[in-house]
C-alpha positions as CSV (number, residue, x, y, z in Angstrom):
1,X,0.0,0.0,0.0
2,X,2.8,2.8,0.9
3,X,4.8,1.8,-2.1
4,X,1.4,2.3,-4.1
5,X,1.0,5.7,-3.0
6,X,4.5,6.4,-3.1
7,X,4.5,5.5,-7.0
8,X,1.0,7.7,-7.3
9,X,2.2,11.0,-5.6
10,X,5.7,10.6,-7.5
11,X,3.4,10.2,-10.7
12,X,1.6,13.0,-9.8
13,X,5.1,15.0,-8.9
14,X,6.4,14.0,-12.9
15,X,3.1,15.1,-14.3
16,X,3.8,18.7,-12.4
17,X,7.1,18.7,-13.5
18,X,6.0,18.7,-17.2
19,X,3.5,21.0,-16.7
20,X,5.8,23.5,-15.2
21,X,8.9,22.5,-17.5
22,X,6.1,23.1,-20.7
23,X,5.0,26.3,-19.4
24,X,8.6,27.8,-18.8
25,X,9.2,26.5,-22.7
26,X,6.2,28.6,-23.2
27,X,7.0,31.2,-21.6
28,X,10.3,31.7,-23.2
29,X,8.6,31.2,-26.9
30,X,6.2,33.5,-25.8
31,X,8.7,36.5,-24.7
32,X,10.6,36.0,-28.1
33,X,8.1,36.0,-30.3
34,X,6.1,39.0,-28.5
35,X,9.6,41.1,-28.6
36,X,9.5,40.9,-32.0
37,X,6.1,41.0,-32.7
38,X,6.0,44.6,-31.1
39,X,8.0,45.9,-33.9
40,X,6.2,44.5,-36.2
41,X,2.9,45.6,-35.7
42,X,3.2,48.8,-36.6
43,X,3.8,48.0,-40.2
44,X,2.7,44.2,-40.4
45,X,3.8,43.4,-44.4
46,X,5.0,39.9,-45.2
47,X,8.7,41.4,-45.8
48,X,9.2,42.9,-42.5
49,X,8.0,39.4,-40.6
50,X,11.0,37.8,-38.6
51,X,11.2,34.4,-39.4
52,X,11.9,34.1,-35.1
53,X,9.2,35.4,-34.6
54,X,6.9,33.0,-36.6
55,X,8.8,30.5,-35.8
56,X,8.8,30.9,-31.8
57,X,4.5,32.1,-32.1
58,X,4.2,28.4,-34.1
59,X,5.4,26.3,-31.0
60,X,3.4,28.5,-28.6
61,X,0.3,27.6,-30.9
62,X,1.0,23.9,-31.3
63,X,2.6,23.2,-28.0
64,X,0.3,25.7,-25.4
65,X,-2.7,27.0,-27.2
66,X,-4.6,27.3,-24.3
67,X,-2.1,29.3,-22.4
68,X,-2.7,32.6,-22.8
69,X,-5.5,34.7,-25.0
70,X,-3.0,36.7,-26.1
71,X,-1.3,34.0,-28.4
72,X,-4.7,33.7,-30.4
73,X,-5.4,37.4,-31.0
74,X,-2.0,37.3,-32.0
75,X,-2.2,34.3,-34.4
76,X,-4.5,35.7,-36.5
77,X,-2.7,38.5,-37.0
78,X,0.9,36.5,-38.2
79,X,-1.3,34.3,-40.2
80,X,-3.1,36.8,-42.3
81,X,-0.1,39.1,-42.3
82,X,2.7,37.4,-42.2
83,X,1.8,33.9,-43.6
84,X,-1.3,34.2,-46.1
85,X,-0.2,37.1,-47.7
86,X,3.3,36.3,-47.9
87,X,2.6,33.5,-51.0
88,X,0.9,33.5,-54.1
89,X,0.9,29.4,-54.1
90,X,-2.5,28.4,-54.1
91,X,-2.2,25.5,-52.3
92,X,0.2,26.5,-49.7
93,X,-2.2,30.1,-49.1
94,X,-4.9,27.4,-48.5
95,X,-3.0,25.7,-45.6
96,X,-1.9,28.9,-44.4
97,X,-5.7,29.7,-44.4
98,X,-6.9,26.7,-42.4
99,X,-4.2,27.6,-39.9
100,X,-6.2,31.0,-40.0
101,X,-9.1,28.4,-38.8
102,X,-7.4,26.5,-36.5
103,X,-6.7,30.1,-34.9
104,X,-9.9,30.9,-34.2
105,X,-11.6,27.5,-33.5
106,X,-8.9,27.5,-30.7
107,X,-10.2,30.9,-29.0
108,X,-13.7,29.6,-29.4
109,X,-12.4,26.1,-27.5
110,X,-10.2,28.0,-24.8
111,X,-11.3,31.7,-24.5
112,X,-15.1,31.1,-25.1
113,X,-15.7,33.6,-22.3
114,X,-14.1,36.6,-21.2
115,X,-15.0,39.4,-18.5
116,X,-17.3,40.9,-21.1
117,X,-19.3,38.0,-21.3
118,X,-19.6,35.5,-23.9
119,X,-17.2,35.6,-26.8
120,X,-18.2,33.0,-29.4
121,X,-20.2,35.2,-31.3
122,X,-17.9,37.5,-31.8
123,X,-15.2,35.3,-32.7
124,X,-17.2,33.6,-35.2
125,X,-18.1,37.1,-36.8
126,X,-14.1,37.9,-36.8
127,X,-13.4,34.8,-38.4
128,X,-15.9,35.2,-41.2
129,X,-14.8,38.9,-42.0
130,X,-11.2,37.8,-41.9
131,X,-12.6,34.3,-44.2
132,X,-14.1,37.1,-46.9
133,X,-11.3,38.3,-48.0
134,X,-10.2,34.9,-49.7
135,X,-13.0,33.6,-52.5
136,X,-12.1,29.8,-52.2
137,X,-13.9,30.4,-48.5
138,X,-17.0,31.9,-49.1
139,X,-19.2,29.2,-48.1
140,X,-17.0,29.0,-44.2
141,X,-17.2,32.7,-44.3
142,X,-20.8,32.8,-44.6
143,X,-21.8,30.2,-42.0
144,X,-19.1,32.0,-39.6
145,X,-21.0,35.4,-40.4
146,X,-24.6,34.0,-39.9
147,X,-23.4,32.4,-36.4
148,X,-22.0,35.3,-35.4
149,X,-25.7,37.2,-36.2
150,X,-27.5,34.3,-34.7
151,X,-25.9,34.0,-31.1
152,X,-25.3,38.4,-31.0
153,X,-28.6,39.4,-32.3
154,X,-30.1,42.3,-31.7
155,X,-25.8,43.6,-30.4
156,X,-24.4,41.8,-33.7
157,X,-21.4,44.4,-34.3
158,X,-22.6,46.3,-37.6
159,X,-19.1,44.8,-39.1
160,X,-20.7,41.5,-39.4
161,X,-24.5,42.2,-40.3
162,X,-22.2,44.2,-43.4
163,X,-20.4,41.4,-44.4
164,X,-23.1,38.7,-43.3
165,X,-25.4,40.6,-46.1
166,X,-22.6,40.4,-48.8
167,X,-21.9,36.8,-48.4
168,X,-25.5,35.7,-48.5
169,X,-25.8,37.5,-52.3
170,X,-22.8,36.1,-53.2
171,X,-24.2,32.4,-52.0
172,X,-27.2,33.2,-53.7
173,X,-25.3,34.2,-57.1
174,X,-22.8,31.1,-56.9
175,X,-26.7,28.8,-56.5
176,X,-26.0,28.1,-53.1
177,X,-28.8,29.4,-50.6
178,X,-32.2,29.9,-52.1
179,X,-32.6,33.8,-53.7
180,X,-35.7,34.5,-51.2
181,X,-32.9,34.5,-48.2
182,X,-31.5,38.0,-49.0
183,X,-35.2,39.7,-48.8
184,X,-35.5,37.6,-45.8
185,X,-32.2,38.4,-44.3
186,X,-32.8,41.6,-45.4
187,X,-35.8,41.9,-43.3
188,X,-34.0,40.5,-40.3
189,X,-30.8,42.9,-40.4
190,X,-32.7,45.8,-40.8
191,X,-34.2,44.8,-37.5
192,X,-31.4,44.4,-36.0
193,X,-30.2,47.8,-37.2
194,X,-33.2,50.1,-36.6
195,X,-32.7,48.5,-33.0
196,X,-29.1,50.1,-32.8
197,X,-30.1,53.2,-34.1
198,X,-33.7,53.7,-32.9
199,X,-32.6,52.5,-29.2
200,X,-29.3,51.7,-27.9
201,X,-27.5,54.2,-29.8
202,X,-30.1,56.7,-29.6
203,X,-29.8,60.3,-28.7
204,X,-29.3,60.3,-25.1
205,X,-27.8,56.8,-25.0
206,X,-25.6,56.1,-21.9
207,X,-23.9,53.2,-24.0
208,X,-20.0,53.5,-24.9
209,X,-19.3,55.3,-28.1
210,X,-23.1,55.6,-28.4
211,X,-22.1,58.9,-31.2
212,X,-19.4,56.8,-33.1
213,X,-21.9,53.6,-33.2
214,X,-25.0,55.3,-34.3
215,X,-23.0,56.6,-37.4
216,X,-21.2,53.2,-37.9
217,X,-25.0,51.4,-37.6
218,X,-26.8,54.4,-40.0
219,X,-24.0,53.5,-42.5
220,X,-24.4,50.0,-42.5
221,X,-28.3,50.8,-42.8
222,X,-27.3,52.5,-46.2
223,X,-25.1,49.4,-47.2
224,X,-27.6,47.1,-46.8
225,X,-30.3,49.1,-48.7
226,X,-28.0,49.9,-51.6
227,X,-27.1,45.9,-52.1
228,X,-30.6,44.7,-51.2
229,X,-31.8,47.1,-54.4
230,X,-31.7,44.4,-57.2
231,X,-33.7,42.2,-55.5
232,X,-36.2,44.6,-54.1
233,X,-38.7,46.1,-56.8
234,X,-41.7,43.8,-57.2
235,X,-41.1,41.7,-60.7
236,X,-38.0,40.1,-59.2
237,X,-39.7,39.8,-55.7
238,X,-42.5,37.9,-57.3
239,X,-40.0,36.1,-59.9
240,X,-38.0,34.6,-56.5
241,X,-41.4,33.7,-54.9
242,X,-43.8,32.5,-57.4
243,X,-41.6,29.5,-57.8
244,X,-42.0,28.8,-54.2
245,X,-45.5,29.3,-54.0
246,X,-46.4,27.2,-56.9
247,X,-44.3,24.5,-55.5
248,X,-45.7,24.6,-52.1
249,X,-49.3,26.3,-52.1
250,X,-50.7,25.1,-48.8
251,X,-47.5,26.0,-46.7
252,X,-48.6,28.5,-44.3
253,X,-45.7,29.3,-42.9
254,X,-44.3,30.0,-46.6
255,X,-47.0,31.6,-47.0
256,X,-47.1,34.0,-44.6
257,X,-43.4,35.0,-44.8
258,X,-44.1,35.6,-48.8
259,X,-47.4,38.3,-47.7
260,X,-45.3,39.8,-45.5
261,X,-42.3,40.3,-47.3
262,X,-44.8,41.9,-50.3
263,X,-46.2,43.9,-48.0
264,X,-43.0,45.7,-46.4
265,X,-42.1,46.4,-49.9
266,X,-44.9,47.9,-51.0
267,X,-45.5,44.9,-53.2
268,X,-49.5,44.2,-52.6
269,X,-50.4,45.1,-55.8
270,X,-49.4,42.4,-57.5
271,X,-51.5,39.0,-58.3
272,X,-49.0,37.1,-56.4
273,X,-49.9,39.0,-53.3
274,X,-53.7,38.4,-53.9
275,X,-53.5,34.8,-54.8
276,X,-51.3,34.4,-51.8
277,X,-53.5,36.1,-49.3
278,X,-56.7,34.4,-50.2
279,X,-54.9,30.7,-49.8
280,X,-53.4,31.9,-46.7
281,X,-57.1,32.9,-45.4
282,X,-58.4,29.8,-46.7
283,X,-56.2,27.4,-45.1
284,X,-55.5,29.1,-41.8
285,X,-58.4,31.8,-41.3
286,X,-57.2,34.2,-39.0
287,X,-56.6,38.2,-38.1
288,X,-53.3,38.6,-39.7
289,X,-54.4,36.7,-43.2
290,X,-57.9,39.1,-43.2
291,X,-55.2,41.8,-43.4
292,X,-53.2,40.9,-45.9
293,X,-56.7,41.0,-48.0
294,X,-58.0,43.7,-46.4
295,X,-54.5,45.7,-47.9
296,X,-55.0,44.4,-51.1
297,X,-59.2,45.0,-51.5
298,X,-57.9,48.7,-50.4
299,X,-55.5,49.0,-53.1
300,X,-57.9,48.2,-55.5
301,X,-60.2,50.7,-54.1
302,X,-62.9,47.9,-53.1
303,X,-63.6,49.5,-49.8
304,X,-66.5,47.2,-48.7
305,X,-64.9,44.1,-49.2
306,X,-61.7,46.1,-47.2
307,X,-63.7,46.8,-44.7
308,X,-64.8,43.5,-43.5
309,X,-61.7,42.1,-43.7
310,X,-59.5,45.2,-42.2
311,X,-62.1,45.1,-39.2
312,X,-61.7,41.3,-38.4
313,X,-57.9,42.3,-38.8
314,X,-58.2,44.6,-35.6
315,X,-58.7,41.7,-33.3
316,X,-54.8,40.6,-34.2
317,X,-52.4,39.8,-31.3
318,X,-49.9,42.0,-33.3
319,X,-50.2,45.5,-31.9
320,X,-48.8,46.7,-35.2
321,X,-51.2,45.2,-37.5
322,X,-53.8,45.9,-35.6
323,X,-53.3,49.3,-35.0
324,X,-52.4,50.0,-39.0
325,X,-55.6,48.0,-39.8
326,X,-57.5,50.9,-37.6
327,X,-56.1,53.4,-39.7
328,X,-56.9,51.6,-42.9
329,X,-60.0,51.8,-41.8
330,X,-60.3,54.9,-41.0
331,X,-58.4,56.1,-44.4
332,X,-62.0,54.4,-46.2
333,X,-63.8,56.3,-44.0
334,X,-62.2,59.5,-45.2
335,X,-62.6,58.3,-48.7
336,X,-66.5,57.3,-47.8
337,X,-67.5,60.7,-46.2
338,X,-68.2,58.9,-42.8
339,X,-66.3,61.0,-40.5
340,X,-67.5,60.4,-37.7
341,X,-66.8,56.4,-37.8
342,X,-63.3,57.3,-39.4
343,X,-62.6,59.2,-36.3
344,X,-63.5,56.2,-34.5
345,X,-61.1,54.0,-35.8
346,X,-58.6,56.7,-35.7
347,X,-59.2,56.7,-31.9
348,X,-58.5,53.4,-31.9
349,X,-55.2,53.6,-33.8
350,X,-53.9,56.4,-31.3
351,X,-54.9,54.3,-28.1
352,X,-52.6,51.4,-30.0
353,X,-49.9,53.6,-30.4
354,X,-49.7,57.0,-28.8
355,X,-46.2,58.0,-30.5
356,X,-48.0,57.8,-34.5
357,X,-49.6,61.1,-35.7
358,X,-50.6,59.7,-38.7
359,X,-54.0,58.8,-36.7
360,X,-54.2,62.6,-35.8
361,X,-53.5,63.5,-39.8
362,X,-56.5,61.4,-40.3
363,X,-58.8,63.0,-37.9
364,X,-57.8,66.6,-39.3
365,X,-58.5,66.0,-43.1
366,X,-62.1,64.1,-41.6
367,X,-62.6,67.8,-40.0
368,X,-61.5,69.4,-42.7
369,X,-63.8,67.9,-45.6
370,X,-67.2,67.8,-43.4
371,X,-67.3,71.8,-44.0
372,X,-70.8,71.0,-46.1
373,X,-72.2,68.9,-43.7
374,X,-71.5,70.4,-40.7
375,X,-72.8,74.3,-42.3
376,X,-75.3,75.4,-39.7
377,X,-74.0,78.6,-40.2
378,X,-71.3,80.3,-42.1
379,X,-69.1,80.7,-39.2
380,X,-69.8,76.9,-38.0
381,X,-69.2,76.0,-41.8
382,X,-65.7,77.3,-41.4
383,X,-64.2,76.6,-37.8
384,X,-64.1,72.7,-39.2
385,X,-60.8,73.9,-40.2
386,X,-59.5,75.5,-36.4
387,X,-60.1,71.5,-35.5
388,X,-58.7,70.4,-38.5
389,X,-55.7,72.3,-37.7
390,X,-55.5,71.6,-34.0
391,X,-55.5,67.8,-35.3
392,X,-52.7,68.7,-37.9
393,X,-50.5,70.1,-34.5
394,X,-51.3,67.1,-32.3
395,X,-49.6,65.0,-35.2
396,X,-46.1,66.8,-35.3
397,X,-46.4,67.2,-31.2
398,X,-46.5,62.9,-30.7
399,X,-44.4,62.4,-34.2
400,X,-41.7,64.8,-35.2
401,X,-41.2,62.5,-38.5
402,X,-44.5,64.0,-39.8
403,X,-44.1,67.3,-38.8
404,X,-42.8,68.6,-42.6
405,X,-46.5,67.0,-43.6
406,X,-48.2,68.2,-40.8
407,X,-47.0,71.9,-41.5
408,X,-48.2,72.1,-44.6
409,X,-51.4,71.1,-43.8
410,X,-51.7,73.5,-41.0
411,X,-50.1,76.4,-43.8
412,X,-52.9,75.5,-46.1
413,X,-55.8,75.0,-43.8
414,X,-55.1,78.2,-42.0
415,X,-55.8,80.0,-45.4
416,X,-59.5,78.6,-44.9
417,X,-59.8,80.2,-41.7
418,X,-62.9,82.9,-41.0
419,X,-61.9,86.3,-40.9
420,X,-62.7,88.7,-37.9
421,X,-65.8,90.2,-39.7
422,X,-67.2,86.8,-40.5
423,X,-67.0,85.7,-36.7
424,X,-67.9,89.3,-35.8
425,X,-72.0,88.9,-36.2
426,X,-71.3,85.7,-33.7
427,X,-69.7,87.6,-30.8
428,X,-66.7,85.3,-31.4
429,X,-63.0,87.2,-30.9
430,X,-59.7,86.2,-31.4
431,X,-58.3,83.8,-29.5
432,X,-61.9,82.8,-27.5
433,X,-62.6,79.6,-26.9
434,X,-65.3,78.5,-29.4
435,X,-67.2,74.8,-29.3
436,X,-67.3,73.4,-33.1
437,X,-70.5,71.6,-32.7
438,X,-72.1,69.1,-35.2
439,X,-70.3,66.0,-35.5
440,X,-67.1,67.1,-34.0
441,X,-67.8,68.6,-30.8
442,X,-64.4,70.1,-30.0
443,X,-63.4,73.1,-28.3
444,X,-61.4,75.1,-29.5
445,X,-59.7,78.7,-30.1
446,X,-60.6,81.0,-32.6
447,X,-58.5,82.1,-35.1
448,X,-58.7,84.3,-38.5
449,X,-57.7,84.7,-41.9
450,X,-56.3,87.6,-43.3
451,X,-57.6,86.9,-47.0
């Protein structure tokens, strides 16, 4: 038994004194290569690499990857710099790439975390930028890129959603991926982006850099809607999906996605759309398929059959829908002369979302176009427009983005104004509160033309 644990603790004393004997070698590799590696760095060109210094990072790499972080960040700098770039041998560049690889799949395995949290994604996006730059791996670059975007989400770097975008055209070019991924990809990087700007970089953000991001994020928002263009107008949007809906016509899911994508791009028009909305309806009745045909009826200015459909769409689980199907409604309304139901569902829309004017808008041209039917007298006939107009500055108030519209409205309106003489035989002075009855029933403030 004692000669049993003496051979035990003297294996575990050998195994010690490997460890410690590897990680002085280590150490000493480490301290030549970094020496050199200093220099380097400022100008990192194949010419000026020290053959010690590749030499000495190779056996840190090989014989104590795991050792320290710094060896990997490193690495993927001597490979690309020093290595990759330093041939024009096809088949030794591609060694030196899956080195490149080897680099990063060894951060992944050793350094997955760090004390900013979980680093894989951003590995994986590192790798697949550094993967772009060589054609024979666009495939590997790709399904880095889209890992990277599918662990970060919503705080994907904008570097990667950039490069994540251009690889997926390029696999959909080489036959690849199917063409409908870069509308769909599309849709989901813009998400991602709008959050960035719209939110965590937005004015008043607390996050580092917040200025610097927001301008790097609003540029990659430009990238991706300059390379999204040949795919985006209608004919090739309903080229990509036809195909897929005649091969698959009872797939909801398919079919959904295809209505939704035609309806972000302003693609409802077409028969694809039409054909596509009524199957959906058909085989999965519910809210958001009645508002796919609701959109479409409105198009084609078949405001009854809209109506039924935009009204069942109000009772959708998606805020947005519902809320824009409110407003639909309320646009045929407009268009109808009911004004007071348009107001209704304009109500509606605002108690959905408090932060769109575009309900308000609505509410203001209903006041504005009822002048003949609420025209009890002349003066009554013409303070329709001091509502209309209060309406108009609610809208920019809650929705700065529509104030340019909302302006002109209120410019043009005001023109329509009563002067002083015609409020005059009504006891009614500037800047008195006034009641515009009929219909509307708001108080106001009166206010007068000088034409």
């Amino acid at each position: 038994m004692k000669l049993r644990k003496f051979l035990f603790v003297g294996a575990i004393l050998c195994m010690s004194s490997l460890a410690f004997a590897q990680d002085s070698e280590c150490d000493a590799d480490i301290s030549v290569y970094r020496e050199a590696f200093k220099q380097w760095e400022k100008k990192p060109t194949p010419e000026s690499a020290n053959p010690t210094m590749i030499q000495a990072w190779r056996r840190v790499f090989i014989n104590c990857p795991g050792y320290k972080l710094r060896t990997l960040t490193d690495g993927t700098k001597i490979v690309n710099n020093a290595l990759i770039k330093s041939t024009k041998d096809p088949a030794l560049k591609e060694k030196y790439i899956d080195t490149l690889v080897m680099v990063y799949e060894a951060r992944i395995q050793y350094f997955p975390k760090t004390k900013e949290g979980n680093q894989v994604g951003n590995i994986k996006g590192r790798m697949g930028l550094d993967l772009m730059a060589y054609p024979t791996r666009m495939e590997q670059a790709y399904n880095a890129l889209k890992d990277a975007i599918d662990i970060e989400g919503n705080n994907a770097n904008y570097g990667f959603i950039d490069g994540y975008f251009s690889t997926t055209i390029n696999m959909a070019k080489a036959g690849k991926i199917d063409e409908s991924l870069i509308i769909e990809e599309y849709s989901r990087l813009m998400d991602i982006v709008e959050y960035n700007i719209n939110v965590k970089y937005a004015e008043g953000s607390t996050e580092k850099d917040a200025e610097k991001q927001l301008g790097y994020y609003t540029q990659t928002k430009e990238n991706l809607e300059g390379m999204v263009q040949p795919y985006a107008n209608c004919e090739d949007l309903v080229r990509i999906y036809q195909k897929k809906f005649d091969a698959d016509p009872d797939n909801v899911e398919l079919l959904n996605k295809i209505a939704t994508t035609l309806s972000a791009r302003n693609c409802d028009k077409t028969d694809l759309y039409l054909a596509v909305a009524i199957k959906l309806h058909k085989l999965n009745p519910s809210p958001e398929s009645a508002y796919f045909i609701g959109k479409r009826y409105l198009v084609d200015q078949e405001y009854s059959k809209a109506t039924s459909y935009l009204l069942e769409a109000t009772k959708s689980q998606d805020v947005k829908s519902a809320q824009q199907a409110y407003k639909y409604l309320a646009q045929i309304m407009l268009k109808e002369g009911r004004g007071e139901q348009g107001r209704t569902y304009a109500r509606r829309a605002i108690e959905l979302d408090k932060n769109d004017g575009e309900p308000y808008m609505i509410i203001g041209y209903l006041y504005a176009t009822c002048s003949k039917e609420c025209n009890a007298n002349p003066l009554q006939a013409k303070s329709v427009y001091w509502a209309a107009v209060d309406q108009f500055a609610k809208a920019k108030a809650v929705d700065p983005s529509i104030a340019s519209k909302a302006n002109e409205m209120i410019r043009e309106y005001s023109k329509l104004f009563p002067t002083s003489e015609d409020a005059f035989f009504y006891n009614v002075f500037e800047g008195d509160e006034y009641q515009v009855e009929c219909w509307i029933n708001e108080t106001t403030k009166a206010r007068f033309s000088n034409n």
